[in-house]
N, C-alpha and C positions, 0 to 999 in steps of 0.2 A: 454333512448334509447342507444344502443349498438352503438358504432365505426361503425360497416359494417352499420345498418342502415342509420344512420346520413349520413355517406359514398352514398350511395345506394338512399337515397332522395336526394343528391345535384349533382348526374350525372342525375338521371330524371328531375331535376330542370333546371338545366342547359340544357338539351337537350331540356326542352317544350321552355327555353327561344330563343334558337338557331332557333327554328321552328318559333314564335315568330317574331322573327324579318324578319325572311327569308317571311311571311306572308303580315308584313309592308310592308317590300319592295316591294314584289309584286302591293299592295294599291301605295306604295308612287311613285313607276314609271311607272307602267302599266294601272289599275284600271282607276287614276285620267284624263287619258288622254284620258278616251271612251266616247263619247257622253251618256249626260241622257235622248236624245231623237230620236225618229229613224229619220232618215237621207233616202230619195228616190234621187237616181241620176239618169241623162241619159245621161252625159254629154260625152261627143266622147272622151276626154282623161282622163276618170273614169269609169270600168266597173262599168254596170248595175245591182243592187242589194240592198239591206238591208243591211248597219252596223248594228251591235251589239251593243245594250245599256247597260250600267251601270249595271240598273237592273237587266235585264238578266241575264249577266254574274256573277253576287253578288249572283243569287239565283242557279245558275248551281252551282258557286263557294266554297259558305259558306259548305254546306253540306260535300265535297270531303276534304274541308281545314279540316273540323274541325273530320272526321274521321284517316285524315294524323295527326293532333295532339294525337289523343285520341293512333293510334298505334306507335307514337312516344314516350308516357307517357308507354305502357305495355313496349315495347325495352326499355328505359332507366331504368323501373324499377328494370325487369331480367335481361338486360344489368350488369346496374350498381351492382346488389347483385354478379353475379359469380366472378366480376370483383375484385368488395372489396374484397371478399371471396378470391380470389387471390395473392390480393397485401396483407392482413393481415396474411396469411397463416404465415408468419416470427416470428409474432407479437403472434400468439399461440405459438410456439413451444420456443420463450424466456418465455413466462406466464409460461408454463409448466414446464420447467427449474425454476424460479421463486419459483415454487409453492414446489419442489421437494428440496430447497435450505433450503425451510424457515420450510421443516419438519427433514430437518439435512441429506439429502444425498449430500454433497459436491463433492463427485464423477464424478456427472452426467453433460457432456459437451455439450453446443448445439452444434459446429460444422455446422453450416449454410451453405450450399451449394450455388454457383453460384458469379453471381461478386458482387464486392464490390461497395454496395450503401448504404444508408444510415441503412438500419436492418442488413444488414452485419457487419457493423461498430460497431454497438450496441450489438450484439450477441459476436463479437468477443471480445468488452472490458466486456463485460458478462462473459465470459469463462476466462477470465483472473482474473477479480475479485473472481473467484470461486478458481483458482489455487494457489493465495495467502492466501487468505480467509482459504482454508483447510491448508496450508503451517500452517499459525498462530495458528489455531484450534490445530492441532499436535503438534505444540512447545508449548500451552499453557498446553495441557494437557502431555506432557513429564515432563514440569517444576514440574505441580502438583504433580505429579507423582515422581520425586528424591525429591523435595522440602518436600514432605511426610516421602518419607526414608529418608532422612539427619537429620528431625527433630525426627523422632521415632527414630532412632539408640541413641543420648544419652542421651533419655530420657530411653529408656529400660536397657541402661548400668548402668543411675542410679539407676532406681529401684531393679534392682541384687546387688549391691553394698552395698545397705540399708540392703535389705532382708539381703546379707551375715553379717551384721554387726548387723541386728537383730537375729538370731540364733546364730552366735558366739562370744558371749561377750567378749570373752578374745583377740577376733584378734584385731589387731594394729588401734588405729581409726584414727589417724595421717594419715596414708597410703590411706584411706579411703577417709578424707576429700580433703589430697590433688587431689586423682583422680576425685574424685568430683568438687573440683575447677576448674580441667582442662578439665570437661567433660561439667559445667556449663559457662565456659567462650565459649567456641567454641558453644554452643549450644547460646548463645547471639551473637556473631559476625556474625555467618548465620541469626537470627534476623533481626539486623542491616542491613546486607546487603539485605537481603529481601525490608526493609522498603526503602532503598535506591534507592534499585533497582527500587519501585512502585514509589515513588517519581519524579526520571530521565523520569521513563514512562508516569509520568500525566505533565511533564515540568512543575512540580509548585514551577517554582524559580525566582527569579530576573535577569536582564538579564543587567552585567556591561560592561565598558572597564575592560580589564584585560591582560595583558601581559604574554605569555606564557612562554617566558624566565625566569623572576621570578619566576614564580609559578614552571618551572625545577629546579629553582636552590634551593627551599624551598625541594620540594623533595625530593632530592638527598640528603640536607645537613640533612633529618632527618633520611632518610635511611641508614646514612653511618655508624651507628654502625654494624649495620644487614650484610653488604658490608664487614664490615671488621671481622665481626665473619665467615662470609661464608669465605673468604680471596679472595673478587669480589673487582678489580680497579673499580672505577667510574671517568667515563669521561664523562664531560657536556659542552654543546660549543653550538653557537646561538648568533644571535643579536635579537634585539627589536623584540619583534612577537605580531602585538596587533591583539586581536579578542575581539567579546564581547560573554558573558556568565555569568555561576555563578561561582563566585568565588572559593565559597567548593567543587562544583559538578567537576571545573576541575584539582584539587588540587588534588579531589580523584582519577580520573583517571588518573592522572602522577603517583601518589603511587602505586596505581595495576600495572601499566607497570611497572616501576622501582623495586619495588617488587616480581611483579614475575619474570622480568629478574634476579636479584640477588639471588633468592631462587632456579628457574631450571637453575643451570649454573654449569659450570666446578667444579668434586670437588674441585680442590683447583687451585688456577692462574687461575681465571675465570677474566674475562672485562666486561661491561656493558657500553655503548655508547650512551649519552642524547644527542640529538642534537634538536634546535629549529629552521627555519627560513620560509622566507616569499616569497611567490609565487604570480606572478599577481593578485590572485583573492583568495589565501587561506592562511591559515596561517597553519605552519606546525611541528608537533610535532614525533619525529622519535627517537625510545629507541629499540635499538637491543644489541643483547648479544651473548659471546660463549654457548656453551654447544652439546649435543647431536645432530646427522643428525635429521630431522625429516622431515618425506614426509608431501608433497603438499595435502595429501587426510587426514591425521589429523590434517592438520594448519587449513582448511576451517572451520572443529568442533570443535576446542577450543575456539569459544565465545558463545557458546548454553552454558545456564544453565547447571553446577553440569557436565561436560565436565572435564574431566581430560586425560593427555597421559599416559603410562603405568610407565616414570620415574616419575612420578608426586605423584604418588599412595602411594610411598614410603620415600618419604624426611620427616623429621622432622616437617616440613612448609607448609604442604599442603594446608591450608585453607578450605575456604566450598567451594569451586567450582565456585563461585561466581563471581571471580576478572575479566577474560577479558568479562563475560556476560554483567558484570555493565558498562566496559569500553564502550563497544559498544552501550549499551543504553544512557550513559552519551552522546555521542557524535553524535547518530540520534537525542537528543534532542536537540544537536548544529546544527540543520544539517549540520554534518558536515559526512565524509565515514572513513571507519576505512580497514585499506588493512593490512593482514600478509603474510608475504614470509618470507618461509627456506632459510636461509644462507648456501651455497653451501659448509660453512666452517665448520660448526654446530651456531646451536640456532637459534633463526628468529629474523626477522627484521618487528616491527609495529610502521606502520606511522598513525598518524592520522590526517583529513585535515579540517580545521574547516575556515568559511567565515571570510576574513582577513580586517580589519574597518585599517583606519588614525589614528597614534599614537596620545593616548588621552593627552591632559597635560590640569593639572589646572589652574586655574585662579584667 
């Protein structure tokens, strides 16, 4: 049986049992107290007449009772159907939302009219799940979508590269394989960070103490040749920052920030600022640097996949596009939030804030 009916049988049910009892009562206060035999009086302080028996009244009675039941049971029944039909009316129009979700139109809003009670509620976290839900849908198939071109681009470069070295035997094959090297390395590094990326997103890691202060100062100390060919000061500063997590996963995320701060920075007398410490309730990880202004409306899209700014396009360093997308996933797997702000001075400033544990020590 359908909801409205189930519905629609337990207001009739409820209504024959109200009648029901309102019947009893009648029996259990009135009824019991009428003589079951007739009564003749003439007594001077009792008019003169017939009381009404039991019987009597039982046989006048039964009949009217049980036709006041019988239209009790049709009202409750079309009672109850308009009613449900009523109160479900919400409960379609989420189904049908529902039904329009699961054939892939993510578009379609319920919008539920009127005050907020409990299908209000439900329609409203409806609509919301659907505005994320297509949010994700689009950033998955964007991804797919550069993730395609990043990986066809040097593989088609290779193939040109062969072709030319198959019809011209005499050209330089040295030249050849070195750009092949360097078309086969990058085309592995976006790999990697693919696989990385899928990784941080299924959080299939182990989850330690780990101090975020070291793991800045492992960074920095392996980035500093890079620092000092770009000719970027590195400054690291911090006390103890314990959080828990994976070891590797946030190792790699200090190198992408460190990294990319060193890489987009000042041509030459560029700074880069590691800093670590600890908050009531987070532990906190903060790497800003000189370089370029950049507005508020492309700092928001430099952690979407294969995302670049226009000086980015051009450095020697580019990367796959990859570094603060992974940062951001490495760190919704910490739950932890990831915030970037322009530097009013040039470069930006990313802090990342991850759940701060009691310094671990061994034992």
């Amino acid at each position: 049986m359908s909801v409205r009916v189930k519905l629609t049988l337990s207001y009739a049910g409820f209504l024959m049992l109200a009648g029901a009892l309102l019947m009893a009562a009648v029996w259990v206060f009135l009824l019991r107290y009428v003589p079951d035999r007739a009564l003749l009086t003439n007594a001077e302080d009792i008019p003169t007449g017939v009381f009404p028996v039991r019987s009597e009244l039982l046989r006048i009675f039964a009949p009217r009772a049980a036709a006041v039941m019988a239209l009790l049971l049709v009202f409750g029944l079309v009672g109850g159907w308009f009613l449900a039909g009523r109160m479900l009316a919400p409960l379609t129009r989420i189904t049908h939302a529902t039904r329009l979700a699961t054939k892939g139109s993510l578009s379609h809003r319920i919008r539920l009219p009127g005050r907020k009670d409990e299908f209000r509620e439900l329609a409203d976290a409806f609509d919301t799940m659907l505005v994320q839900l297509e949010a994700h849908v689009a950033e998955q198939q964007r991804f797919a979508a550069n993730a395609s071109h990043e990986l066809r681009t040097p593989l088609a470069v290779s193939k040109t590269l062969l072709d030319v070295a198959r019809t011209d035997p005499n050209h330089d094959t040295g030249e050849v394989i070195d750009r092949l090297h360097a078309i086969n390395t990058r085309a592995i590094d976006l790999t990697e960070a693919l696989l990385l990326l899928s990784r941080a997103n299924q959080r299939s890691f182990t989850r330690e103490h780990v101090d975020l202060s070291l793991i800045a100062e492992e960074a920095t100390e392996t980035l500093f040749p890079l620092a000092e060919k770009h000719e970027v000061t590195l400054e690291t500063s911090g006390d103890i920052t314990p959080t828990i997590g994976s070891q590797a996963l946030l190792l790699q995320l200090t190198m992408n920030l460190v990294q990319n701060a060193i890489v987009h920075n000042l041509p030459e007398q560029g700074t880069v600022w590691v800093n670590t410490s600890v908050r009531p309730k987070t532990a906190v990880l903060t790497v800003e640097n000189t370089g370029e202004n950049i507005s508020p409306r492309l700092v928001s899209t430099l952690t979407e996949p294969f995302q670049r700014s226009s000086e980015r396009i051009h450095t020697d360093h580019a990367g796959v596009g990859l570094g603060l997308a992974i940062v951001k996933t490495i760190t919704q797997a910490h739950d932890g939030t990831l915030t970037l702000t322009p530097r009013s001075a040039g470069g930006i400033r990313i802090t990342v804030e991850l759940p701060a544990t009691a310094p671990h020590t061994d034992r």
